[in-house]
Backbone as CSV, one residue per row, in Angstrom:
resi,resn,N_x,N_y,N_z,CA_x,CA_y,CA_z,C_x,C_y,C_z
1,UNK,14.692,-10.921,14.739,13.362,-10.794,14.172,12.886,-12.161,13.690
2,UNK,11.688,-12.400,13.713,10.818,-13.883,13.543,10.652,-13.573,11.863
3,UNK,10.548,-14.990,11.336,10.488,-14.950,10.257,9.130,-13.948,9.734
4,UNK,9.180,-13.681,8.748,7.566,-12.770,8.008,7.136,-13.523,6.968
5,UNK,5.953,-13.791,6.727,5.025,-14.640,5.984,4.097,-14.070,5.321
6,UNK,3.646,-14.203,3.960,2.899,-13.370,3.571,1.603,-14.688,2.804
7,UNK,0.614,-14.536,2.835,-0.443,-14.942,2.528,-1.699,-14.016,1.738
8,UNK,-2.342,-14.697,0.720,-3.311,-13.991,0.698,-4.521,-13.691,2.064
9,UNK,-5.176,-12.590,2.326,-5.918,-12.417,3.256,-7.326,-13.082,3.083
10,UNK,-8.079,-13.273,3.940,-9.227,-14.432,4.542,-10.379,-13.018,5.174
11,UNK,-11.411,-12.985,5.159,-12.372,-12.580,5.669,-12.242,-12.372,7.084
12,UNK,-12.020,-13.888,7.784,-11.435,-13.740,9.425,-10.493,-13.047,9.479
13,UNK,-9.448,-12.477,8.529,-8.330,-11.763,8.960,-8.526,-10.367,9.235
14,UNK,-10.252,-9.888,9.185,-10.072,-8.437,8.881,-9.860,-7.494,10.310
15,UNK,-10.331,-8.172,11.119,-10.304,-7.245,12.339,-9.120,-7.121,12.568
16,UNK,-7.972,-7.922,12.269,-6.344,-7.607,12.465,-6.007,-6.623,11.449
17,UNK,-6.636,-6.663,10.327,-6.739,-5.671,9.131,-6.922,-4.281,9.189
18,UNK,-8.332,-4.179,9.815,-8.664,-3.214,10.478,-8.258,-2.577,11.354
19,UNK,-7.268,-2.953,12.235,-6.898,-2.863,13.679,-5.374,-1.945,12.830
20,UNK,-4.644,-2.554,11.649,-3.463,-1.688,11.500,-3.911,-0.482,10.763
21,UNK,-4.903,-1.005,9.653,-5.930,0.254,8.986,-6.062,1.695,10.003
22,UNK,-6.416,1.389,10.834,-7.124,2.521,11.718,-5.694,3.112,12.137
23,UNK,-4.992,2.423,12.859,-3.972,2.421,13.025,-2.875,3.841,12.284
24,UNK,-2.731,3.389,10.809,-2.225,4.201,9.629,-3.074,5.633,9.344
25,UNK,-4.466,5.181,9.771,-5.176,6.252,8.858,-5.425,7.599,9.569
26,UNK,-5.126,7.020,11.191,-5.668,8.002,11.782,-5.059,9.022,12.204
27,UNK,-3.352,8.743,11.922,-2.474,9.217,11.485,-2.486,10.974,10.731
28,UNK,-2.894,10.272,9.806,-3.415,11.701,8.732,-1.955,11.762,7.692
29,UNK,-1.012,10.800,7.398,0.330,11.490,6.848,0.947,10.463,6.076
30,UNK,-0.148,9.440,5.662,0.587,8.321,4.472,-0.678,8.160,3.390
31,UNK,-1.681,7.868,3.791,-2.899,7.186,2.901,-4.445,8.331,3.080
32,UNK,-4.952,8.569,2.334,-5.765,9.758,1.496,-6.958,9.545,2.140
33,UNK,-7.326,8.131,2.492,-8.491,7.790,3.269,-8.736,8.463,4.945
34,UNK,-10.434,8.670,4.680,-10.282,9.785,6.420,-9.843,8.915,7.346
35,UNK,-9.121,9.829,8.031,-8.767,9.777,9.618,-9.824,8.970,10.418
36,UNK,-11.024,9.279,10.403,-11.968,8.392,10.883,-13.091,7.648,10.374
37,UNK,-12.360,6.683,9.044,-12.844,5.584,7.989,-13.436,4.296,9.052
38,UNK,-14.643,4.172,9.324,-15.169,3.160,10.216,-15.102,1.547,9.413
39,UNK,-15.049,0.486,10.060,-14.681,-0.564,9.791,-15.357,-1.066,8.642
40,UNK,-16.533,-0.695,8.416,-17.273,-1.005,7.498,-17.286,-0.907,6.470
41,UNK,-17.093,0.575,6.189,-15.996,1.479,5.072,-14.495,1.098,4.761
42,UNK,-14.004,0.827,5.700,-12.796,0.212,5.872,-12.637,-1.159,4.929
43,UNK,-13.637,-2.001,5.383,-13.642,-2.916,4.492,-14.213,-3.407,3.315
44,UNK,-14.754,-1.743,3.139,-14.966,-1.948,1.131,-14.119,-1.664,0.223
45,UNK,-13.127,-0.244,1.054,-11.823,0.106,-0.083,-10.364,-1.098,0.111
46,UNK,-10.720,-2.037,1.396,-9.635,-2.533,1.198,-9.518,-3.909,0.856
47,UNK,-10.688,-4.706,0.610,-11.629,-6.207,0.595,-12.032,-6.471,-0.504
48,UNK,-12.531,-5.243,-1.187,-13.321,-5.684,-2.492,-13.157,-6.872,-3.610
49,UNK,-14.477,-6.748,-4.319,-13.428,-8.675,-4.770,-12.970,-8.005,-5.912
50,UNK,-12.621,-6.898,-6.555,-11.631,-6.366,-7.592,-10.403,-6.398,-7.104
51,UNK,-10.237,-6.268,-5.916,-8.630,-6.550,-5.098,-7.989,-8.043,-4.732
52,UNK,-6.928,-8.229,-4.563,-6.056,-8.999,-4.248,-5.557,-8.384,-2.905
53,UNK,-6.237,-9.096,-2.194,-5.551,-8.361,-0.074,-4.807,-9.605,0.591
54,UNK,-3.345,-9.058,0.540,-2.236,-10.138,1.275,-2.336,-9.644,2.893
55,UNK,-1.948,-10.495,3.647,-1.184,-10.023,5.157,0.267,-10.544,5.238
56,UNK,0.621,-9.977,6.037,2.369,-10.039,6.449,1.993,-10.724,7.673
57,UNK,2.563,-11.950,8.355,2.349,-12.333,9.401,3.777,-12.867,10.403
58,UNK,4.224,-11.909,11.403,5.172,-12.668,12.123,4.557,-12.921,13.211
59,UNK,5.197,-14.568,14.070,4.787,-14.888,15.237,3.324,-15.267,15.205
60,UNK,2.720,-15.605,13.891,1.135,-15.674,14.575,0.218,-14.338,13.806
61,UNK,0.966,-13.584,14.193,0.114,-12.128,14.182,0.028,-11.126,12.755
62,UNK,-1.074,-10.614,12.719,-0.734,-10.096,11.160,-0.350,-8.759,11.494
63,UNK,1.202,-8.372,10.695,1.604,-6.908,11.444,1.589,-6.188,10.082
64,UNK,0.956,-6.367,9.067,0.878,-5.808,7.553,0.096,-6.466,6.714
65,UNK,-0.302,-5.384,5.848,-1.257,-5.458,4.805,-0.635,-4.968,3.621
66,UNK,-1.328,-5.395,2.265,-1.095,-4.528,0.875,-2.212,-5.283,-0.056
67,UNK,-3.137,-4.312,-0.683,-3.767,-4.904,-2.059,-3.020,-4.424,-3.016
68,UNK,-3.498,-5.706,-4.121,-3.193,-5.198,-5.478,-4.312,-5.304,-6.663
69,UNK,-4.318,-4.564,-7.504,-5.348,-4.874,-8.198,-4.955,-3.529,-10.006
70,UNK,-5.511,-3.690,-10.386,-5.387,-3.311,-11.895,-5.460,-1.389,-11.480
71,UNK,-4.886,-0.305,-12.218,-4.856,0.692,-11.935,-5.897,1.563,-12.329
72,UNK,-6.519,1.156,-13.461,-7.400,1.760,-13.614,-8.475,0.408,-15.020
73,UNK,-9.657,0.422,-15.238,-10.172,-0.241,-16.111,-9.948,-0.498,-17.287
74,UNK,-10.571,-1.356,-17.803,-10.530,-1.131,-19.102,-9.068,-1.522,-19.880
75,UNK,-9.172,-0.209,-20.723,-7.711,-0.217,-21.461,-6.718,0.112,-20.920
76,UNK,-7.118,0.539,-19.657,-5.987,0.760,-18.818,-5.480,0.155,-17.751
77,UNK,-6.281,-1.410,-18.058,-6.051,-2.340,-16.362,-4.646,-3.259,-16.757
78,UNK,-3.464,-3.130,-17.568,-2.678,-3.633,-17.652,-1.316,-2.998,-16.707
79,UNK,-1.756,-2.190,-16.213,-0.775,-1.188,-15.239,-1.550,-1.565,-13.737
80,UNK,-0.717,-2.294,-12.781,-1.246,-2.671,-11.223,-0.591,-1.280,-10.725
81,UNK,-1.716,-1.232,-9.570,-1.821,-0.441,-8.382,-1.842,-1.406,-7.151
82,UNK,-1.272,-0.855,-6.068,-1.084,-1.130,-4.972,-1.148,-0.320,-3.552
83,UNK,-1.151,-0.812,-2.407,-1.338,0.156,-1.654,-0.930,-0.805,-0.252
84,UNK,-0.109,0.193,0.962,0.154,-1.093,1.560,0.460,-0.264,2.828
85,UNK,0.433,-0.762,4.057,-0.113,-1.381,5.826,1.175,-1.969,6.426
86,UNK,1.589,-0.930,7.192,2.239,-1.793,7.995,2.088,-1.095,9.610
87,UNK,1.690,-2.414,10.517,1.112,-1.733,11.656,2.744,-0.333,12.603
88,UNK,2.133,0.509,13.216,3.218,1.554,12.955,4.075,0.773,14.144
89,UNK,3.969,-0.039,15.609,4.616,-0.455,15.994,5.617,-1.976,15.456
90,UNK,5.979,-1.851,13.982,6.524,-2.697,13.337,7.325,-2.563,12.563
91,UNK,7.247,-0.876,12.310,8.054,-0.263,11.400,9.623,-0.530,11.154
92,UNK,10.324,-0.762,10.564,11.768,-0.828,10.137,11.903,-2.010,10.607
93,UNK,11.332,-3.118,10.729,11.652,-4.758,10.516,11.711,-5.118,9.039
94,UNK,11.134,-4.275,8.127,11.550,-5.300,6.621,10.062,-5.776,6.159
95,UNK,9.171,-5.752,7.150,7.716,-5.429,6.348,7.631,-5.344,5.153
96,UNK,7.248,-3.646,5.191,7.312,-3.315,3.954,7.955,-3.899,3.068
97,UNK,8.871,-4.003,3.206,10.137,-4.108,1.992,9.867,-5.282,1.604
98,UNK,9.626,-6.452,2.450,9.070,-8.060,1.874,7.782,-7.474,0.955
99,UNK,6.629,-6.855,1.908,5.374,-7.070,0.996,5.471,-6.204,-0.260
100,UNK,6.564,-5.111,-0.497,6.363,-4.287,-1.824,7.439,-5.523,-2.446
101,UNK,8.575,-6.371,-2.581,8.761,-7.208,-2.859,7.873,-8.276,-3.562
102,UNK,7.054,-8.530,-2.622,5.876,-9.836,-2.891,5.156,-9.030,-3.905
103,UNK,4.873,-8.053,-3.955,3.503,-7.467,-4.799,4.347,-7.292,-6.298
104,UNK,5.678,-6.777,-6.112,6.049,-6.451,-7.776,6.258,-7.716,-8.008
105,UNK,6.370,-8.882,-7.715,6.607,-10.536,-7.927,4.851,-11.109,-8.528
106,UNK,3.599,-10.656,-7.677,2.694,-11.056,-7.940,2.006,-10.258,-9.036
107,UNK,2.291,-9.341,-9.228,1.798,-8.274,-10.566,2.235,-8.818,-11.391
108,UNK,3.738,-9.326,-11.473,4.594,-9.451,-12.471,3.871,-11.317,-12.993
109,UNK,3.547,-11.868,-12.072,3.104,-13.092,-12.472,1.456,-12.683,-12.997
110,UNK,0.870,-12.081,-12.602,-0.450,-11.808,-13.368,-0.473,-10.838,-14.346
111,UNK,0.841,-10.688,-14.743,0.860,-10.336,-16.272,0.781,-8.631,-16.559
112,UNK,1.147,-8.392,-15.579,1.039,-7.126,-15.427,2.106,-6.572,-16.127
113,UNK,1.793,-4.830,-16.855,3.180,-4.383,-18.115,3.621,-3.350,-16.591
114,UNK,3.352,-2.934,-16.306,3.966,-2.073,-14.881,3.402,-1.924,-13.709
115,UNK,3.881,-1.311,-12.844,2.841,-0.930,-11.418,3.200,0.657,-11.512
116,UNK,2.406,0.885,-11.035,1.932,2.724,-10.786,1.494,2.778,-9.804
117,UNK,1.746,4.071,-8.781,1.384,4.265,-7.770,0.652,6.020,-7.809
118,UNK,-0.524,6.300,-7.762,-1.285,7.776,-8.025,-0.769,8.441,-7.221
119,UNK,-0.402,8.319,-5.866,-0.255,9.253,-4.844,0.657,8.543,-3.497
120,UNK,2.075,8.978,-3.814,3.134,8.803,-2.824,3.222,10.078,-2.045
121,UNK,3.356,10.732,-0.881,2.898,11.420,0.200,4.482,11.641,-0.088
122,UNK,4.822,12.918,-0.870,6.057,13.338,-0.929,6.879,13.464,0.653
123,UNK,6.483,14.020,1.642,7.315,13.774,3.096,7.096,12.578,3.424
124,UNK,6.742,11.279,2.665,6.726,9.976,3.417,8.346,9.126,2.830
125,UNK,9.124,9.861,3.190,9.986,9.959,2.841,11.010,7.930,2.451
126,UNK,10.497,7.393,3.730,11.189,6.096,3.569,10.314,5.348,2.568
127,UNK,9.033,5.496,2.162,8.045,5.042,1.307,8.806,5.664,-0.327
128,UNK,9.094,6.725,-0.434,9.380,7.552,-1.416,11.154,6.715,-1.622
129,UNK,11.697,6.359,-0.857,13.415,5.717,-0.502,13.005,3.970,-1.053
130,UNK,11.690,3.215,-0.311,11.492,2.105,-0.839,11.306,2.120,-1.643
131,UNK,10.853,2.872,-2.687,10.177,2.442,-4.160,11.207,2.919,-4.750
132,UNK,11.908,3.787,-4.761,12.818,3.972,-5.457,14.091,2.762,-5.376
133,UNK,14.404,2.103,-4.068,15.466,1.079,-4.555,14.520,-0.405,-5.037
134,UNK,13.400,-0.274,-4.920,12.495,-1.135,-5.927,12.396,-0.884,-7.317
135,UNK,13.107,0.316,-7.595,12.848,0.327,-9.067,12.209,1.197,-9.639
136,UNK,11.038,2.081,-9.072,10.196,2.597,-9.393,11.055,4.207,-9.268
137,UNK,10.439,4.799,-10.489,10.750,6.338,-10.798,9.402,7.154,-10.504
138,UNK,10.312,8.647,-9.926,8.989,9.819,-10.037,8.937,9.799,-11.490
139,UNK,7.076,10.050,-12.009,7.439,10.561,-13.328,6.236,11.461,-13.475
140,UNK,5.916,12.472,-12.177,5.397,13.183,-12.248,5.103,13.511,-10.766
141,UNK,4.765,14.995,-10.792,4.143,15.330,-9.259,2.897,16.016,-9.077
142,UNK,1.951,16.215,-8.319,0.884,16.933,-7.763,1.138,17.770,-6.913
143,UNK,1.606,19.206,-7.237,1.254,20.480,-5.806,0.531,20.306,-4.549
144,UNK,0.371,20.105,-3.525,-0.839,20.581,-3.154,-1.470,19.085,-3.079
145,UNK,-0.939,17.818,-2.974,-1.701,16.866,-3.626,-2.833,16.623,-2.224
146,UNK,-1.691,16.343,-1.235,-2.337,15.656,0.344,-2.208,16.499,1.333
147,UNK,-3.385,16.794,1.883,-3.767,17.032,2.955,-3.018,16.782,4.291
148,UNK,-1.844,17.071,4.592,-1.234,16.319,5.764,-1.455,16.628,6.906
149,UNK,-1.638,15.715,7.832,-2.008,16.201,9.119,-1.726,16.808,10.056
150,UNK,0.248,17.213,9.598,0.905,18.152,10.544,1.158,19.145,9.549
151,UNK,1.748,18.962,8.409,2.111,20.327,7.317,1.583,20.456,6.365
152,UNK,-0.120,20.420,6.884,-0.741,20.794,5.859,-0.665,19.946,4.292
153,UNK,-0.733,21.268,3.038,-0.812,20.546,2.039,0.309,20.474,1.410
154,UNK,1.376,19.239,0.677,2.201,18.852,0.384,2.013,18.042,-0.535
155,UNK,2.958,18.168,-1.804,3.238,17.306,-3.135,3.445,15.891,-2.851
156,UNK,1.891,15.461,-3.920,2.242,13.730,-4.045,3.296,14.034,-5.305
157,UNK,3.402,12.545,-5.901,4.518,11.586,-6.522,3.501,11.003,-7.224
158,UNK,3.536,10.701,-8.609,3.212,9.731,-9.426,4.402,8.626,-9.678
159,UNK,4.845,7.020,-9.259,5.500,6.706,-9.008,5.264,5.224,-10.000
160,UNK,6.528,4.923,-10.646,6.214,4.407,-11.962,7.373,3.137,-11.834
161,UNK,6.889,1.568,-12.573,7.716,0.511,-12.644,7.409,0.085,-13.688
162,UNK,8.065,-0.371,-15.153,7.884,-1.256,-15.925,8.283,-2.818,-15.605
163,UNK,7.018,-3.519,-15.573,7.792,-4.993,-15.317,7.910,-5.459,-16.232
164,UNK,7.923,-5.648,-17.887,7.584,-5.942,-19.197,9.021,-5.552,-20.114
């Protein structure tokens, strides 16, 4: 495997952005956003300037994404949220695992007291396996949370890290 590189993301990067986006979403069985989220849309929930948008790049090519950004406002923006892309023909190279790596490293430098995650897709099972040897605990669940695209509706995960 070629080395993996992670950068913050660039405006020019989005159509590679987009390209794993669609990719994931259309899926129906990791991320909450519709199945058929057009590019435009695409690039308001994942671009915005309240976010922090990295790419993963081997060989040239960007084969992953993840923002980060505060979890909720206010009195409550000391807890990061994240959310993260990896194109599906790339899977089990270590992607992921670098960019959820990079993100609890970059939260943790912007001062962040934990990361929280609202909605882990209880059958996303290696997602639910990464965060847990990252550190992160269930510390709560949703019935019924997601919509899945083969079994229906199935329990998210409220998924919890103190970096502090």
């Amino acid at each position: 495997m070629s080395e993996i590189s992670i950068r913050i993301a660039k405006d020019d990067d989005f159509d590679s952005i987009y390209n794993i986006f669609h990719a994931v979403v259309k899926l129906g069985n990791t991320h909450t956003y519709f199945p058929d989220t057009n590019k435009e849309d695409a690039y308001q929930l994942w671009m915005p300037p309240h976010k922090e948008t990295f790419v993963a790049i081997v060989d040239n090519n960007i084969v992953g994404t993840y923002f980060l950004r505060a979890n909720q406002i206010g009195l409550g923006s000391h807890i990061a949220n994240a959310a993260y892309m990896v194109l599906p023909s790339e899977h089990g190279k270590g992607i992921g695992t670098l960019m959820a790596k990079h993100s609890i490293n970059r939260a943790t430098e912007f001062g962040y007291h934990a990361m929280q995650f609202n909605i882990v897709v209880s059958t996303n099972e290696k997602a639910v396996n990464l965060w847990k040897k990252c550190g992160f605990k269930i510390i709560g669940t949703t019935p019924n949370g997601f919509n899945h695209s083969t079994f229906g509706y199935v329990d998210t995960y409220i998924m919890y890290k103190p970096l502090k």
